[in-house]
N, C-alpha and C positions, 0 to 999 in steps of 0.2 A: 504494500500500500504506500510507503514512503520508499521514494527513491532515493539514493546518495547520487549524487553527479557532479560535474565540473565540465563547462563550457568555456571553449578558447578560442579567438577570434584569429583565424591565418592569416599572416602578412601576404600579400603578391608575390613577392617576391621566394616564397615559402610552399607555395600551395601545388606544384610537380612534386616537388619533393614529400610533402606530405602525404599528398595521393598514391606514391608510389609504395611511401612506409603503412601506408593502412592493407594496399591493394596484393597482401601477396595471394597466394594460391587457395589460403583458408578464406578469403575474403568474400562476403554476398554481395550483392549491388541489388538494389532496389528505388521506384522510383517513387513515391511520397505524396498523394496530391490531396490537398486538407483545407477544407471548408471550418474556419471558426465562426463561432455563431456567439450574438451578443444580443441584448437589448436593445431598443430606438434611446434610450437612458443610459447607455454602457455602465450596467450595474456591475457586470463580470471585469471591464478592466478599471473600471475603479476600486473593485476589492483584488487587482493583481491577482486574478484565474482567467480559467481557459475553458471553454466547451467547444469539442473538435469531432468531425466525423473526416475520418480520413482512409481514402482508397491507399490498401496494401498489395493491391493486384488482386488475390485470390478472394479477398474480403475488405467489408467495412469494419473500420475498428470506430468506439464511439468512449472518446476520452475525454476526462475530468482531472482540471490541475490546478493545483493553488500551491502559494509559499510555507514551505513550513519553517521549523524554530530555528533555525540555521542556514546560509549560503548554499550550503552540500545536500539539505533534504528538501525533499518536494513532496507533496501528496499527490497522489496518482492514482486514479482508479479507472479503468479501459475494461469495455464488452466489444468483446467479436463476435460479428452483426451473423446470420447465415448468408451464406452466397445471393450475389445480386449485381443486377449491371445499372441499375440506378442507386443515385444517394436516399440514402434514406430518410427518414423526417426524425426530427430529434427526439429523445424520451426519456425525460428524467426520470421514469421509473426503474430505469437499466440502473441505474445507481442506488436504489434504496436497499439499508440494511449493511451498508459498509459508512467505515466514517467520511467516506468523500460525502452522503447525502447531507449530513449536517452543514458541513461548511457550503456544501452547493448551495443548498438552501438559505445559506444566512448573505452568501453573496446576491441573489437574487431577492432578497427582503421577505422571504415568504418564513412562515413559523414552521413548517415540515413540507419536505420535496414531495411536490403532487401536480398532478396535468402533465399533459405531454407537454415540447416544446414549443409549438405553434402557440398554444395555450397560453404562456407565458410572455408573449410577444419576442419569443427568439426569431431570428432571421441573420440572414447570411452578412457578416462583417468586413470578412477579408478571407483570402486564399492562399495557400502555397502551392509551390510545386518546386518539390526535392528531389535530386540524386542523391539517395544514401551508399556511401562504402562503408558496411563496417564487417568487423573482425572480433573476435575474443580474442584476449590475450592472456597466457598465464603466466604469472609473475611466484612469486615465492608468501605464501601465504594468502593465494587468492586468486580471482582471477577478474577482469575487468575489461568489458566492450568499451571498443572504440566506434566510432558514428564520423564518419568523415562529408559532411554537409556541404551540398553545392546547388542553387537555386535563385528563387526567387518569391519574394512576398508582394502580394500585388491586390491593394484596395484603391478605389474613385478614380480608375485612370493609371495611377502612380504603383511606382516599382522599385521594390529596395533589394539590390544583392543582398547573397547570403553564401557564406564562407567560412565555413565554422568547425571544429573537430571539438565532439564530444566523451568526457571520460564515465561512465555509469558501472558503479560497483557491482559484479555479480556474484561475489564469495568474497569473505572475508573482513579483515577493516576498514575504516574509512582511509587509516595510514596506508593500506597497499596502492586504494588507487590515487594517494597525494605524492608517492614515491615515483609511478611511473608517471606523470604528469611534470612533475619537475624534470625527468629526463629530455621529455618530447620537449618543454618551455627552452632547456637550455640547446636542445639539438634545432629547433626551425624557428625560435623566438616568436614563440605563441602568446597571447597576451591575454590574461581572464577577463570573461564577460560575464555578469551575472542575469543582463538582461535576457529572455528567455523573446521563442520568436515572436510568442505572444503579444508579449507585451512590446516591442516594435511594430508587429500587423495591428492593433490597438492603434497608435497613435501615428502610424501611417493610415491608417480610416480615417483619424480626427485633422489629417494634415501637418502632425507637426512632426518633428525632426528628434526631439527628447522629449522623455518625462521633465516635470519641472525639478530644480535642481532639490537633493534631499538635504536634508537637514537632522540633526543630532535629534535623538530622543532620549529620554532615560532609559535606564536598564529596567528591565523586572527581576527586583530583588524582592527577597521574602528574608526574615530574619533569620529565621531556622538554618538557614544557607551556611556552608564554611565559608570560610576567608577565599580559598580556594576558586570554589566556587563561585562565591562573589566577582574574584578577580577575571575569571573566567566570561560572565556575563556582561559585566559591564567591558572588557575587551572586544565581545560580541556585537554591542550595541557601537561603538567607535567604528570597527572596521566595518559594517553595516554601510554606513556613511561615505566611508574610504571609497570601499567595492562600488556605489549606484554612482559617487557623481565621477571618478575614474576612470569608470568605463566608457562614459557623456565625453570626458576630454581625449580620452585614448582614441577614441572612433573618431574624430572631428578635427578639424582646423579649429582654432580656438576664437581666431579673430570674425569667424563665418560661422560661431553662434548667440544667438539672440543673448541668452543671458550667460554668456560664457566668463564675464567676470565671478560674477556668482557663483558657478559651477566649481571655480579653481578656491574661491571661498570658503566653501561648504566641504570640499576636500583636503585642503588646508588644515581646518579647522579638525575634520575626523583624524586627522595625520596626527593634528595637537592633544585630540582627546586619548589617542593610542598612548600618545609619547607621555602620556598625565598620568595614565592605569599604570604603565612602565616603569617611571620616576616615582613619583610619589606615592604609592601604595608599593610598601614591599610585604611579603608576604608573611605570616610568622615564622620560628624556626621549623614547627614541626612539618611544615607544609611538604604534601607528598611529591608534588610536581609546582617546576617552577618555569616562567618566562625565560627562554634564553635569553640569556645578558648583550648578546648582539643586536638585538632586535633593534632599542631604541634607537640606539647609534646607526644602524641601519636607514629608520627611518626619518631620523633630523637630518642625511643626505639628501632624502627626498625631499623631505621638506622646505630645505633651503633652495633645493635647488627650482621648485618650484617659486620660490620667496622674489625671483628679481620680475615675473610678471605680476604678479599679486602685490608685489609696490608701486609695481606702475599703475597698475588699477585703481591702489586706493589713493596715490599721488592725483591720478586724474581725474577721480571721483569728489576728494576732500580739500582740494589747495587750488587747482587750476582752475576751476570756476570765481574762487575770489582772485587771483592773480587777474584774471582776464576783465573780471569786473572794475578794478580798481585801474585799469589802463596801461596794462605792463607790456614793455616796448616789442617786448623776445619772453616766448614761452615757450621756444621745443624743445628744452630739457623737459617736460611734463607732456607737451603732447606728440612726441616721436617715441614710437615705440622702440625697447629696449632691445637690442644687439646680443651674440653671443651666448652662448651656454647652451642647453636643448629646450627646445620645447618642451612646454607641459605635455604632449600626448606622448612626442618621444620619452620621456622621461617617465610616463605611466607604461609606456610599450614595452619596456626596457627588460630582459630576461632576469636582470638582477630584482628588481623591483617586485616585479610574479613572483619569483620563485622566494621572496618574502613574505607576501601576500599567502600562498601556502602555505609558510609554513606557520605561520600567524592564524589559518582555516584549522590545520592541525590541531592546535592548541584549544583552540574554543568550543571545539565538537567534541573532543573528548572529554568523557565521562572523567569526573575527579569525586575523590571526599578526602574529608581529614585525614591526615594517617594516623593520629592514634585517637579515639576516643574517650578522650581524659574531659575532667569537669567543663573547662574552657569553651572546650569542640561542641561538648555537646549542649552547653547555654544557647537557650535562643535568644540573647544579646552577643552569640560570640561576633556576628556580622560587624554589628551596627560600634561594637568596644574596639575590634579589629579597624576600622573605619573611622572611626573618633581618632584613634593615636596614631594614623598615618595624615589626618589633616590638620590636627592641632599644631603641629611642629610649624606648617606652610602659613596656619593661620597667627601664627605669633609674627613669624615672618614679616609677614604682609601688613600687619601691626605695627611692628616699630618701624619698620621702613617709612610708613606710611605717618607716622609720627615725627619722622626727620626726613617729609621731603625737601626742608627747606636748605638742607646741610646736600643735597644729591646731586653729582655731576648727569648728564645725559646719558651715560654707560648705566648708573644706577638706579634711575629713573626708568630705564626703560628694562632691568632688569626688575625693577617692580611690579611693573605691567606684566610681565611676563608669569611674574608668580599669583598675579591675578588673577589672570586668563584660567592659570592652573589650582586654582582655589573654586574659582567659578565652575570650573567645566568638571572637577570632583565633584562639585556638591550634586551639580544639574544632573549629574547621569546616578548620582544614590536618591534623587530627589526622594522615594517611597519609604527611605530611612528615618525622617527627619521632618518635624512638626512644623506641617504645614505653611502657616505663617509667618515664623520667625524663618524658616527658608526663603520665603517670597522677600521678605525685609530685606535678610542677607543680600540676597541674588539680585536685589534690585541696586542697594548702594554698589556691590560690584561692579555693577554693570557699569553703570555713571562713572565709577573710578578706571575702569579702562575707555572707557570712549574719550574723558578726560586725556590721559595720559596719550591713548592713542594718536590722537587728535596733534598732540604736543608732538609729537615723535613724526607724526608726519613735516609737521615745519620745518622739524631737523633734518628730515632725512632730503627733503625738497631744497632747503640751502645748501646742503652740500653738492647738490647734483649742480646748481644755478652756480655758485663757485669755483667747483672746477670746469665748466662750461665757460666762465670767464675768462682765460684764461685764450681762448679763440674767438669770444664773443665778448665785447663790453658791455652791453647792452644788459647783457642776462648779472651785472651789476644792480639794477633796478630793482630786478627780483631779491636778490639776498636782504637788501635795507627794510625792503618792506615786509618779507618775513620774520626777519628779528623784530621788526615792531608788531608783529600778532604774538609774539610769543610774552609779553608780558604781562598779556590780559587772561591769558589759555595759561601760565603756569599758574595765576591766581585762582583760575577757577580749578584746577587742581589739587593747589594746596586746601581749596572750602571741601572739594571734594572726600579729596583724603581724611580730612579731620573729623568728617561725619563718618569716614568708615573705620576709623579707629578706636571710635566710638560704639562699634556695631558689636552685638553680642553674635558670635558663630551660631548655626541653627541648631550645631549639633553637643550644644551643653545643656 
C-alpha cells in the first residue's frame, strides 16, 4: 500500500547513457498512456493526489496516490481493470476497504468514498504518454526496480517533456535502495525530484510553470517522543522545504521565473532551518544514532554558495528602490546582476549536493528510539527538557548580545542576527512544545529584531559593493554618502528593537 521510491530528473547530456544502463537484456519496455482525472474545483491537486486510469497494453490499471509521512513513501492503491479496448469510467468503489479510500475521500471532501466517478464531477485533466524501460536490480540486501521514463505530459494544448529515472524499493530497506541511487547520482549526475508527474500535469492544466514556492512548517512533535526522534522530525520538516523549492530552481532558469526570488528564499531559509537542527540541538549522550558531523558543513557550502544571488535579490528588493527614489546618479552595482560562481540550479544539480540530500533522506526515515530506557527517556517531558537546554544557551546569547548592541562592530551585529534567525526558526519548527502565546510574543519581537538588523546589514552590504564600484565609477560615490546617512536612523530602530527583546521572557520557561 505504501511505496518507498526516489525520482531523478536526467540531465541531456546523460540520458544515452542512462538508457543504455537501464536497457540490458533483463530489461521490459512498455509504453504508459494515463488519463488523470480531477474535479472542475481540482480538489485532488490541491490535496497533492492522483486518480489515474492508465492503458498497460494488456489492461487498465485504475490508481490512487497521495503523499505520505516522508519524501521516500507514497500511498498507492491500483485495481486491474478486466480486458478492454476502451477506457473505462472511473469508480471509486474499486478503492473501498483499503486505507487509500479514506484519504481519497477526504481529498475529495466527501465523509466516506461512494458514487462512481462521473458522480463526483470527475473528468479528464491531463494525459501522459510514456516509454517505460525498466529492470530489477539486485543489490546486497535487497532488490530494487529501476523505471527509466521518456515522454510526455500534455493538458489545454500545452506539453511538458519528461525525462526521468525512477528508484522503487522491492525487498529490503529503505538504505538499499538510497545506496544504489547514490551510485547512479554520482555515475550520470542525476538530480532528485520530488515532484511526482502529477503534480506537474496538475499545474500544466492550471497553466503555470510551478507550485507556489513552499515555505517552513513546524514539525509534528508529540512529547512522548525521544530526543532522537524529535531531532529526526523536525530534520524532516526542514529538508521538506529544501527538496519542493530545489527542485523549482534545479529544473529552471532562475531569472525566467515569476517568483524565482522567493523560491531561492524559501530554500535558503530550509538550508538554515537544517543547519539550526544541526548546530544547535545536539543530541544527549545516550543517543542511539547521531547526525553525521559533515553534514552541516556540507550544507553552509550550499548555502553560501547560493548566498551571492539571494543578496542580490534582497539588495534589489530592500535598498534600490530608495536609492532610485532619492535620485542617485549610478545604481548598477544593485541593478546588474551578479557575475561568477554557479548558479542556483547548477548548484542544486550538483552530484555533491544529491548525494547529500540522500543521505540526509537516510536519516529521517529511519526508524530510531532511545537507546536505553532509563527515567529520563522515558518522561514524557524528556522532549520538551531535551529542547529547553539546547535553546537556553542561544537564548542567553541573543540576550546579552542584544543588551550591548550599542558596544557591536558590523561583524557582531550581524553575527547576532544570525543567532536570531536560529532562535526563531528552533522555536517555529517545536512550535506544538511551547505555550501558545508566550510563543506568538517570542516569535513576534524576533521577528522585528531580524528584519531590524537585517534591514541594517543590507546598507552595509550595499556600501561596500557602491565603494568598490568607485573605484571605476565616481558616480557610485553618491551612493555610499547616502547610505551611511540611512544607517543612523535603522541602527536606532535597532537598538528600541533589541531592548524590547531582551526584555522578552523565552516561551519555553
Amino acid at each position: 500500500m505504501f511505496e518507498i521510491e526516489l525520482k531523478f530528473q536526467v540531465p541531456a547530456a546523460a540520458r544515452d547513457a542512462v538508457r543504455r544502463a537501464v536497457g540490458t537484456a533483463s530489461a521490459r519496455q512498455q509504453r504508459l498512456r494515463a488519463q488523470y482525472l480531477d474535479t472542475p474545483d481540482r480538489r485532488l491537486a490541491r490535496a497533492r493526489a492522483a486518480l489515474r486510469l492508465r492503458d498497460e497494453g494488456a489492461h487498465w490499471v485504475q490508481t490512487f496516490k497521495a503523499e505520505g509521512e516522508n519524501p521516500m513513501a507514497r500511498l498507492e492503491h491500483e485495481v486491474v481493470l478486466p480486458p478492454g479496448t476502451e477506457p473505462p469510467a472511473p469508480d471509486l468503489a474499486r478503492h473501498q476497504g483499503t486505507p487509500a479510500a479514506s484519504a481519497l475521500a477526504r481529498a475529495l471532501g466527501m465523509a466516506v468514498l461512494s458514487g462512481d466517478g462521473q458522480a463526483q464531477g470527475l473528468g479528464l485533466h491531463f494525459e501522459t504518454d510514456i516509454r517505460r524501460l525498466k529492470r530489477v536490480v539486485r543489490v546486497p540486501g535487497g532488490m530494487v526496480e529501476l523505471a527509466f521514463d521518456e515522454g510526455t505530459i500534455r493538458a489545454g494544448g500545452r506539453e511538458w517533456p519528461v525525462c526521468e529515472l525512477e528508484f522503487e524499493l522491492v525487498r529490503g530497506e529503505p538504505a538499499v535502495l538510497l545506496a544504489l541511487a547514490r551510485r547512479w547520482v554520482a555515475r550520470h549526475g542525476l538530480w532528485l525530484d520530488v515532484r511526482s508527474k502529477a503534480e506537474r500535469g496538475h499545474l500544466l492544466a492550471s497553466g503555470r510553470w510551478a507550485s507556489p514556492p513552499t515555505r517552513g512548517e513546524a514539525a509534528t512533535l508529540r512529547k512522548r517522543l525521544s530526543p532522537e526522534q524529535g531531532l529526526q522530525r523536525l530534520l524532516r520538516s526542514a529538508l521538506t522545504q529544501v527538496l519542493a523549492n530545489g527542485a523549482v530552481l534545479a529544473d529552471g532558469d532562475l531569472p525566467a521565473l515569476p517568483e524565482g526570488a522567493e523560491y531561492l528564499h524559501q530554500c535558503r531559509i530550509g538550508l538554515r532551518r537544517l543547519r539550526t537542527v544541526l548546530q544547535a540541538l545536539p543530541l544527549p549522550a545516550s543517543a542511539a544514532r547521531r547526525p553525521d558531523a559533515a553534514w552541516e558543513p556540507r550544507l553552509g557550502e550550499v548555502f553560501r554558495a547560493l548566498g551571492m544571488q539571494r543578496d542580490h535579490d534582497a539588495l534589489a528588493q530592500a535598498v534600490l528602490p530608495g536609492l532610485q527614489a532619492a535620485g542617485a546618479p549610478w545604481v548598477d552595482a544593485l541593478s546588474t546582476p551578479p557575475t561568477g560562481g554557479l548558479l542556483p540550479g547548477e548548484c542544486l544539480r550538483s552530484p555533491g549536493f544529491n548525494t547529500l540530500l540522500l543521505d540526509l533522506l537516510g536519516f529521517v526515515q529511519t526508524p530510531l528510539s532511545p537507546a536505553t530506557p532509563d527515567a529520563e527517556a522515558a518522561s514524557p517531558r524528556s522532549l520538551r527538557r531535551w529542547l529547553r537546554s539546547c535553546l537556553a544557551p542561544l537564548q542567553q546569547q541573543v540576550q546579552r548580545d542584544a543588551q550591548q548592541y550599542a558596544t557591536l562592530d558590523d561583524a557582531a551585529s550581524h553575527r547576532l542576527r544570525r543567532r536570531i534567525k536560529r532562535l526563531r526558526y528552533g522555536l517555529e519548527m517545536s512550535a506544538s512544545l511551547w505555550p501558545a502565546k508566550a510563543l506568538a510574543r517570542q516569535l513576534a519581537v524576533l521577528g522585528r529584531a531580524q528584519d531590524a538588523l537585517g534591514h541594517d546589514h543590507d546598507l552595509v552590504l550595499a556600501q561596500a559593493l557602491f565603494r568598490d564600484a568607485a573605484a571605476r565609477e565616481p558616480q557610485a560615490w553618491w551612493a555610499v554618502g547616502w547610505l551611511q546617512a540611512q544607517r543612523a536612523p535603522q541602527q536606532a530602530l535597532c537598538a528600541q528593537v533589541l531592548r524590547e527583546l531582551a526584555r522578552t521572557e523565552p516561551a519555553f520557561d
